[in-house]
ZAKETOR-664694 format. One record per residue (C-alpha): residue in one letter; x, y, z. Coordinates in steps of 0.05 Angstrom, whole numbers, plus 5000, padded with zeros to 4 digits. Example, Ala and Ser with C-alpha at 12.3 -4.5 7.8 and 13.67 -1.06 7.14 Angstrom:
REM ZAKETOR-664694
 rest    X    Y    Z
    a 5246 4910 5156
    s 5273 4979 5143
END
This chain:
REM ZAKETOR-664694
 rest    X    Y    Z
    x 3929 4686 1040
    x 3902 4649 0981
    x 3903 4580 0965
    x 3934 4571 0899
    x 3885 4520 0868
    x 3814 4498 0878
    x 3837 4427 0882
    x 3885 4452 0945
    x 3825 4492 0970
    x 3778 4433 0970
    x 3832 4388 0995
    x 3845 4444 1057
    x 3773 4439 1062
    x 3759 4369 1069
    x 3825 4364 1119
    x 3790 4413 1167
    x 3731 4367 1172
    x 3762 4326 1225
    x 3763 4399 1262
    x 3682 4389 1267
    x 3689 4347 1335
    x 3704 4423 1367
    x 3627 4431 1350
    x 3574 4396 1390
    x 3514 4411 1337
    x 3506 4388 1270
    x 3480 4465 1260
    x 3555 4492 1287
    x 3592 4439 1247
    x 3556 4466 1183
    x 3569 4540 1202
    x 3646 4531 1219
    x 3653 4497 1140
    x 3605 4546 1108
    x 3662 4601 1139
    x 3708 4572 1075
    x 3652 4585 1026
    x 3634 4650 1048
    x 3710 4681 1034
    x 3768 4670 0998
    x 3815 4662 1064
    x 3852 4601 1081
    x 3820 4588 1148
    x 3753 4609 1180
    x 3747 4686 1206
    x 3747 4705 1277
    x 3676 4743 1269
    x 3645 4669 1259
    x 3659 4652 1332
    x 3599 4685 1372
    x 3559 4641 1324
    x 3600 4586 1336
    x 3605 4583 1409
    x 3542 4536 1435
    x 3496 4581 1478
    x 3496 4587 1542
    x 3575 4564 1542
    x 3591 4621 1586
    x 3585 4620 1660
    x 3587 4540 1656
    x 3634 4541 1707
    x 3615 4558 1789
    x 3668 4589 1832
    x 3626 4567 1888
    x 3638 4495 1869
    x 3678 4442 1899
    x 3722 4400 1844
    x 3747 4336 1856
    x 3824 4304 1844
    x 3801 4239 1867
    x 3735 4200 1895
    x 3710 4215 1963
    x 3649 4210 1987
    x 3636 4258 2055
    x 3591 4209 2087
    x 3651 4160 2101
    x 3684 4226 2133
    x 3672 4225 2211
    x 3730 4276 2230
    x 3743 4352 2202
    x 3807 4380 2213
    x 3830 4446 2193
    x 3881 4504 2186
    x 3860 4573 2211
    x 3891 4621 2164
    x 3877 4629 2095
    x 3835 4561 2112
    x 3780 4582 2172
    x 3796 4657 2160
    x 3800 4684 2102
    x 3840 4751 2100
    x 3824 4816 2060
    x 3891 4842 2006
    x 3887 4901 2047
    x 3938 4853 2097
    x 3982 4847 2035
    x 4006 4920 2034
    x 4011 4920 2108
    x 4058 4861 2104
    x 4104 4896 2055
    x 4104 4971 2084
    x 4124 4936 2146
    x 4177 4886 2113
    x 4203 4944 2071
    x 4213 4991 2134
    x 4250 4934 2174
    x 4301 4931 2117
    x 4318 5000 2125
    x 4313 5014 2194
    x 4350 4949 2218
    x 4381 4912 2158
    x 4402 4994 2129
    x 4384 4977 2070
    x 4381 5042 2022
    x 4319 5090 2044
    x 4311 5100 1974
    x 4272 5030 1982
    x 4219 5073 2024
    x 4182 5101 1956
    x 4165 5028 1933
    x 4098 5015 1955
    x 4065 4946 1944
    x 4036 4923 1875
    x 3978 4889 1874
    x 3965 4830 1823
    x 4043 4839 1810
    x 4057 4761 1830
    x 4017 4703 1836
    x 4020 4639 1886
    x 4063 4580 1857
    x 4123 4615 1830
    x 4197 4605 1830
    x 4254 4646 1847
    x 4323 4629 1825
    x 4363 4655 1884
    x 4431 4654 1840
    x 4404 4690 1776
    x 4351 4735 1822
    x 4303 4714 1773
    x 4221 4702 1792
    x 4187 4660 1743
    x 4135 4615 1727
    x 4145 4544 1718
    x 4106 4473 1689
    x 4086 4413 1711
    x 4142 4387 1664
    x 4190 4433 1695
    x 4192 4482 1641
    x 4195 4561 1654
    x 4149 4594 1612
    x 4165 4647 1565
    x 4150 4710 1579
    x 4138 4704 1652
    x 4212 4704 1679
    x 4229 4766 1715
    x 4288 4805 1748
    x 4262 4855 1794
    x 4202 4893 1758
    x 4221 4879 1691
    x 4215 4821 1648
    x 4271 4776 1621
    x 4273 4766 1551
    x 4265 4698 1520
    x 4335 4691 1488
    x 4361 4718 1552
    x 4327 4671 1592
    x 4350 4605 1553
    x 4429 4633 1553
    x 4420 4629 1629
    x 4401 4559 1628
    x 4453 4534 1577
    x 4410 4532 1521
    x 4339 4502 1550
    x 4276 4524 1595
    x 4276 4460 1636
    x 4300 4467 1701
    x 4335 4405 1727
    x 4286 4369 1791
    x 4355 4369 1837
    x 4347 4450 1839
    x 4277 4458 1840
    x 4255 4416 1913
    x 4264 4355 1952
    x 4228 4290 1962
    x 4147 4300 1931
    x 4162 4378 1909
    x 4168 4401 1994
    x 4205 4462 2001
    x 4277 4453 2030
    x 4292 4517 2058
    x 4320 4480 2129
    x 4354 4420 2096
    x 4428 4414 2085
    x 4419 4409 2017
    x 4393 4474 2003
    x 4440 4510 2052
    x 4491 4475 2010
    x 4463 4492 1936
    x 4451 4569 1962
    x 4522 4569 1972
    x 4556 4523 1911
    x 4503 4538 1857
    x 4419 4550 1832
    x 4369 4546 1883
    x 4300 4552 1875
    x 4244 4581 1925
    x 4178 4566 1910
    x 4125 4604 1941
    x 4072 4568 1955
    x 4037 4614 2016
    x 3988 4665 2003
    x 4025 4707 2047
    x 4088 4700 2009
    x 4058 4750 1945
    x 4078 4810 1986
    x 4151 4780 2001
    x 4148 4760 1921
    x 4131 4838 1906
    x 4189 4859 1958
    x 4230 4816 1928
    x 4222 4838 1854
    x 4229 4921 1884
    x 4286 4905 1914
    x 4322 4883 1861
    x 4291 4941 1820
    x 4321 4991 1865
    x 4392 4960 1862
    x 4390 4951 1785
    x 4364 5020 1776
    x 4418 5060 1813
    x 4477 5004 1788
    x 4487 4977 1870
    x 4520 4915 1861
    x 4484 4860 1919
    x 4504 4788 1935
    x 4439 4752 1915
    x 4442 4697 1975
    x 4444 4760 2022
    x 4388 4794 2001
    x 4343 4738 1987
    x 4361 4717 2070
    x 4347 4788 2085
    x 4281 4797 2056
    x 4259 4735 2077
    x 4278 4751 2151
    x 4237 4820 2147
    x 4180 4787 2123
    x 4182 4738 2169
    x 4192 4785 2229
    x 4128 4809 2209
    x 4096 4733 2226
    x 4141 4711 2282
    x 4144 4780 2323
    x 4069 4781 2323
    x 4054 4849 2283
    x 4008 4815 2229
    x 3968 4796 2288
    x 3960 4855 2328
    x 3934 4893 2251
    x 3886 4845 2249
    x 3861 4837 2317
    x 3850 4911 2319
    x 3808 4905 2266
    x 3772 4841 2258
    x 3712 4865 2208
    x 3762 4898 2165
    x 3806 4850 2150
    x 3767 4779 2170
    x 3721 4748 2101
    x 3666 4705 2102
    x 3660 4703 2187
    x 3578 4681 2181
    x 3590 4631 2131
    x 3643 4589 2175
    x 3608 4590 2231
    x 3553 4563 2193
    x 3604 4505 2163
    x 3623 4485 2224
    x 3562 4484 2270
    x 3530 4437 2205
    x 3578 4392 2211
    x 3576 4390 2287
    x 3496 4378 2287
    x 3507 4317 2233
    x 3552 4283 2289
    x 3615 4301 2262
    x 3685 4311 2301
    x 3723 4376 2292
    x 3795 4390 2307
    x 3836 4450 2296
    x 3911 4451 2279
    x 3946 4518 2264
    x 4014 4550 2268
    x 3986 4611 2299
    x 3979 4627 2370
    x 3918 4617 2422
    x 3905 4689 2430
    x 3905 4711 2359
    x 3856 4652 2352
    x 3810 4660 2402
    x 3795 4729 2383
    x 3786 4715 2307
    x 3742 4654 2316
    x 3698 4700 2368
    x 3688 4748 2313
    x 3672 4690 2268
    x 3637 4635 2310
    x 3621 4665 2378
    x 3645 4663 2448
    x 3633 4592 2451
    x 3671 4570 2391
    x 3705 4515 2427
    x 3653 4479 2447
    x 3643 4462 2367
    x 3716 4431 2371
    x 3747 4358 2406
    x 3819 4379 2389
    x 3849 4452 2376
    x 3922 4450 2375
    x 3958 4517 2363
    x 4028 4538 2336
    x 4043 4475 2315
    x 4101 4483 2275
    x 4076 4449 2217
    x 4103 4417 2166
    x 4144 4390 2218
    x 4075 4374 2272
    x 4075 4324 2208
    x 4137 4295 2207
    x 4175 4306 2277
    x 4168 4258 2338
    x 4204 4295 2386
    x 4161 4356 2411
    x 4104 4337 2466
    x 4047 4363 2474
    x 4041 4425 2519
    x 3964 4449 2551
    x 3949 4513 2558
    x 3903 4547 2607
    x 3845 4590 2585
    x 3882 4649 2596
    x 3927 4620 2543
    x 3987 4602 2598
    x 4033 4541 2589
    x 4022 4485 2639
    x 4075 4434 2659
    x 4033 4370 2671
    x 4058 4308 2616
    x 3993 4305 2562
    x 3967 4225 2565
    x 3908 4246 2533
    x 3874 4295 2493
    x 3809 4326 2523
    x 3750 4362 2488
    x 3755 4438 2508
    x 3821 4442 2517
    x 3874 4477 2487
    x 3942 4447 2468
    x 4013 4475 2434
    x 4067 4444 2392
    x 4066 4368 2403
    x 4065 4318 2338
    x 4026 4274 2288
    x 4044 4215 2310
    x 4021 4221 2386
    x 3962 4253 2357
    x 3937 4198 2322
    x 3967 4152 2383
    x 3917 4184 2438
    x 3852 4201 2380
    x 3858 4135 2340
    x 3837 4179 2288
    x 3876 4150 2227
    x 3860 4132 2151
    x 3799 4161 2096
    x 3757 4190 2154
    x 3792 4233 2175
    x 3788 4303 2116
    x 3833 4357 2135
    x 3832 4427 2101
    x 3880 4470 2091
    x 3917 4523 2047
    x 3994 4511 2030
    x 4001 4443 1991
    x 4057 4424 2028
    x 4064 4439 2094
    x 3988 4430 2105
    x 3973 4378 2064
    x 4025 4334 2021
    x 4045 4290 2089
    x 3984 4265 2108
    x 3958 4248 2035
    x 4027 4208 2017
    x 4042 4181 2096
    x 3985 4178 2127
    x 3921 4171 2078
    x 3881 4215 2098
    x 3831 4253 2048
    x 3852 4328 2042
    x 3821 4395 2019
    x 3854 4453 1986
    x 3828 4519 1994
    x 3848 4553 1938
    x 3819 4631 1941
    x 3847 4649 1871
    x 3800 4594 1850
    x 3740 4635 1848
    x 3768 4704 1809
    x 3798 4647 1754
    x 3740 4617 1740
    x 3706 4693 1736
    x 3747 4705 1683
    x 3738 4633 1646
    x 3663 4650 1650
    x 3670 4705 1601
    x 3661 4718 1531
    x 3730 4752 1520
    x 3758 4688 1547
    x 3720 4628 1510
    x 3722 4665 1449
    x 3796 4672 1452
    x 3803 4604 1476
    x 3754 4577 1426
    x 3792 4606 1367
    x 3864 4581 1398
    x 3846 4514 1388
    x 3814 4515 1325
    x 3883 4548 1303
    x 3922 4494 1331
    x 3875 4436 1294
    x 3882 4482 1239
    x 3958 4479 1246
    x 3965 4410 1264
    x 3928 4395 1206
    x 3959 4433 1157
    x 4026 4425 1173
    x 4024 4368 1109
    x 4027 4432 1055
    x 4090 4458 1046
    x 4090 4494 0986
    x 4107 4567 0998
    x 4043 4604 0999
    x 4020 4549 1046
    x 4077 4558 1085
    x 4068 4636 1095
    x 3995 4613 1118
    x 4020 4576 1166
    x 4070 4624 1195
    x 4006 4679 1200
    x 3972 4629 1233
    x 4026 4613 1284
    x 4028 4680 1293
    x 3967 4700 1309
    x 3961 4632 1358
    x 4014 4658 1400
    x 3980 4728 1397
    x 3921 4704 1426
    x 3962 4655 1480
    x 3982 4718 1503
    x 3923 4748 1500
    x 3897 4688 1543
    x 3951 4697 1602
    x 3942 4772 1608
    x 3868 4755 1630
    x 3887 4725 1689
    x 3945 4765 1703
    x 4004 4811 1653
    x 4064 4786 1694
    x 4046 4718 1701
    x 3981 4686 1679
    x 3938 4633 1717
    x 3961 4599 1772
    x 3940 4539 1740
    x 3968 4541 1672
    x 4019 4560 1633
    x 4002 4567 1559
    x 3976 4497 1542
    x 4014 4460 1609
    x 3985 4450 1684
    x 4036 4500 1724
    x 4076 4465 1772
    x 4027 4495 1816
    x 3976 4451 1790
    x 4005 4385 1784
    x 4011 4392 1865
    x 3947 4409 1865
    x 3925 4346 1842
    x 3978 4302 1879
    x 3965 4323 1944
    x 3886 4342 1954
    x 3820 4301 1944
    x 3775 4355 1931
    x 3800 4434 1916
    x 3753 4494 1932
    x 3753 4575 1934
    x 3724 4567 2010
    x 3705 4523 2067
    x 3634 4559 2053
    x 3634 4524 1991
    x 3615 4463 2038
    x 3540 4497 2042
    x 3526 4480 1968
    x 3534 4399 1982
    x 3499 4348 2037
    x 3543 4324 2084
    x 3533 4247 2051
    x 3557 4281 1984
    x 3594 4238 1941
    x 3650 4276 1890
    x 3659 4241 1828
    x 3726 4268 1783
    x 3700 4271 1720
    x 3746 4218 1666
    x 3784 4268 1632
    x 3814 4239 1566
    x 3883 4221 1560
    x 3930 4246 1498
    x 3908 4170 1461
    x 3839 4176 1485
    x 3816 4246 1457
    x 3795 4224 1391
    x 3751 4170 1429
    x 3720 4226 1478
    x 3653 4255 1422
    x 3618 4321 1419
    x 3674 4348 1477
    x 3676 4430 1488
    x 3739 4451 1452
    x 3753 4509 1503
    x 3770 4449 1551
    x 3733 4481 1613
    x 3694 4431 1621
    x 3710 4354 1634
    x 3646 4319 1617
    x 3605 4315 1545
    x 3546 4375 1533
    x 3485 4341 1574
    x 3440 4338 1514
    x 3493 4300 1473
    x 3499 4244 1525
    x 3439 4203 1492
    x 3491 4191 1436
    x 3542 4166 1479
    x 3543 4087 1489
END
């Protein structure tokens, strides 16, 4: 499209001048402008990106880094606590397809479920951690920090729900009322009274927050595929209950752990590098305790394979199957000792002894017989809210996130494809933001193309990270609800405990200031991609 008049053209140009704070160099500023004088087009062309872009932009970003929500410095940490799975060990997705095969065959051979269900076979990269499910409307979706489902990522079964569809289910609106999305601080509900009440009377919402929970997700979504397909007509409460009783079968009857104790190198990650976390830690003076939901045996045999023999002696405190979140938040269950041979003893626990092993029992007789209370104490672990989100809000102490996604995100935020889409975005939306002023038709149709071709490469943008879904960490322009947790309930967030190597023990993290909506025009010479959080390194001479 052409502008109509060389007084609107230099008028467009001299309103796209404010768009020059994208551009870190003078030499960048001068080519993004010289893109109007070289054509006849409204707005700059895509091919001047690569010469945009500053060099070297790409692979800023390292997924073996640690990133910080809030200050801590590790040298005021004297105790490390942490989960075992998905936290100590780290499993390969070849568990994922063994979880649903063996999910999907309990619903037929014990729940009867159709045996037509038998030729679904897991999809990986279908689902990603953080998502909803609306237990009513048997829809999985993706959801903001602001409550808002995103479009385009709503599905029923294997197939996606379209936008207009989508809004007629929620009376007109994306935004999903708090009161059906989670209790107090976001925790999941799935025991209270309130969400047996809600799965009965009206919406519900799941959100899966485990890593194990993407091949119940996938189950799920085939399900619902089979019944659609072949017209069965299902009671949604049922067969949400009944999935989610196969896959947990899988946990509580013990097969996930016989797979993987069978084969330890197969489906155990990063074995050399914890052991050489922990035994760092250890020879800098530093308590370690252990709390897991899983049982001594399948334990003791992964942390062999990881550690050695003598991976207890590393440890003051390892408590097994816990029962967290409630190990958190319940007073009532003692602690029980177990032998080595992994048998229950009967003698009342009055204190807690290095070497020893110990089931169930709770938080607050922990902390009564370790004194080990406040910002000293760092405990790792996986799932935001039944690891984490009780002892950041009631008990201050600092937390970790390990966050394995992390590292194949920022992978893909390292590359060309992705900065140069991301680059472009933005100067689009400055562009329309800008613009928006004109409204005289031919400016108008501009402005459509160009809203057009935003939302083109939005989508673009998601389908990096994953078709179905996206990042875990965004929607479009919005932290996922995902996210927001993320923030609220950890200090620092990491792909690995190995990431620990990279940093001394006396490490300080320092969040970068990230500016806020009022601030940005204050914040000079910052990367318009977003990635990163701080001013280009050569530029900061200029700041004052």
């Amino acid at each position: 499209m052409k502008l109509q008049t060389n007084q609107n053209r230099t008028m467009f140009r001299e309103d796209c001048e404010p768009l020059l704070r994208f551009f870190p160099s003078t030499t960048q500023q001068s080519k993004f402008l010289g893109c109007f004088d070289q054509c006849e087009e409204a707005g700059p062309p895509r091919d001047c990106l690569p010469d945009l872009l500053p060099p070297g932009v790409c692979n800023l970003l390292n997924p073996a880094a640690i990133y910080a929500n809030n200050e801590i410095s590790l040298g005021d940490v004297e105790i490390y606590g942490f989960d075992y799975d998905y936290t100590l060990a780290q499993y390969s997705n070849l568990l994922h397809s063994m979880i649903f095969d063996t999910a999907r065959d309990i619903l037929i051979e014990q729940f009867k479920y159709p045996e037509g269900l038998g030729k679904y076979d897991y999809i990986p990269g279908f689902a990603i951690r953080g998502l909803h499910y609306d237990v009513q409307k048997s829809l999985l979706m993706k959801i903001d920090a602001f409550h808002y489902v995103q479009l385009g990522t709503a599905y029923r079964g294997l197939k996606p729900v379209p936008d207009e569809e989508l809004i007629e289910l929620y009376g007109g609106t994306q935004h999903i009322p708090l009161y059906q999305m989670s209790d107090f601080y976001g925790k999941e509900c799935a025991d209270s009274y309130w969400h047996r009440k809600h799965l009965q009377h009206g919406p519900s919402l799941k959100q899966f927050m485990d890593i194990f929970s993407l091949p119940e997700m996938t189950l799920l979504s085939s399900v619902i595929d089979y019944f659609i397909t072949h017209g069965i007509e299902f009671d949604q409460v049922h067969l949400y209950k009944d999935i989610s009783d196969a896959i947990k079968d899988v946990h509580v009857k013990g097969v996930m752990y016989k797979w993987i104790e069978k084969d330890l190198e197969k489906y155990i990650l990063h074995g050399d590098e914890i052991y050489a976390v922990l035994n760092r830690l250890v020879n800098h003076n530093k308590k370690l305790f252990l709390i897991t939901n899983s049982p001594f045996s399948f334990v003791d045999k992964g942390m062999k394979h990881m550690v050695g023999k003598n991976w207890r002696d590393l440890f003051d405190m390892v408590i097994v199957q816990a029962d967290k979140p409630n190990f958190f938040t319940d007073r009532r269950k003692p602690f029980r000792k177990l032998d080595d041979k992994g048998s229950l003893q009967w003698d009342k626990i009055s204190q807690l002894e290095k070497g020893k092993i110990y089931k169930e029992g709770n938080l607050f007789d922990f902390l009564r017989l370790t004194g080990w209370r406040g910002s000293k104490v760092l405990y790792f672990g996986d799932h935001l809210y039944s690891d984490l989100a009780d002892l950041m809000l009631r008990h201050g102490w600092r937390t970790g996130a390990i966050v394995p996604e992390l590292e194949t995100e920022i992978r893909i935020i390292n590359t060309e494809q992705y900065m140069h889409s991301l680059t472009w975005q933005q100067a689009l939306t400055g562009l329309l933001e800008r613009m928006q002023m004109y409204q005289d038709a031919e400016s108008k149709q501009v402005l459509l193309e160009w809203m057009k071709e935003r939302q083109e490469i939005r989508s673009l943008t998601k389908n990096l990270f994953n078709p179905q879904f996206g990042s875990i960490f965004r929607t479009f322009h919005n932290p996922t609800y995902f996210s927001r947790r993320l923030v609220r309930f950890s200090d620092i967030y990491m792909a690995s405990i190995s990431c620990l190597l990279n940093y001394d023990v006396n490490f300080t993290f320092y969040p970068r200031r990230t500016p806020l909506q009022h601030e940005a025009p204050l914040w000079m010479d910052q990367l318009c991609t977003g990635c990163m959080k701080t001013p280009f390194l050569e530029e900061m001479v200029h700041i004052r």
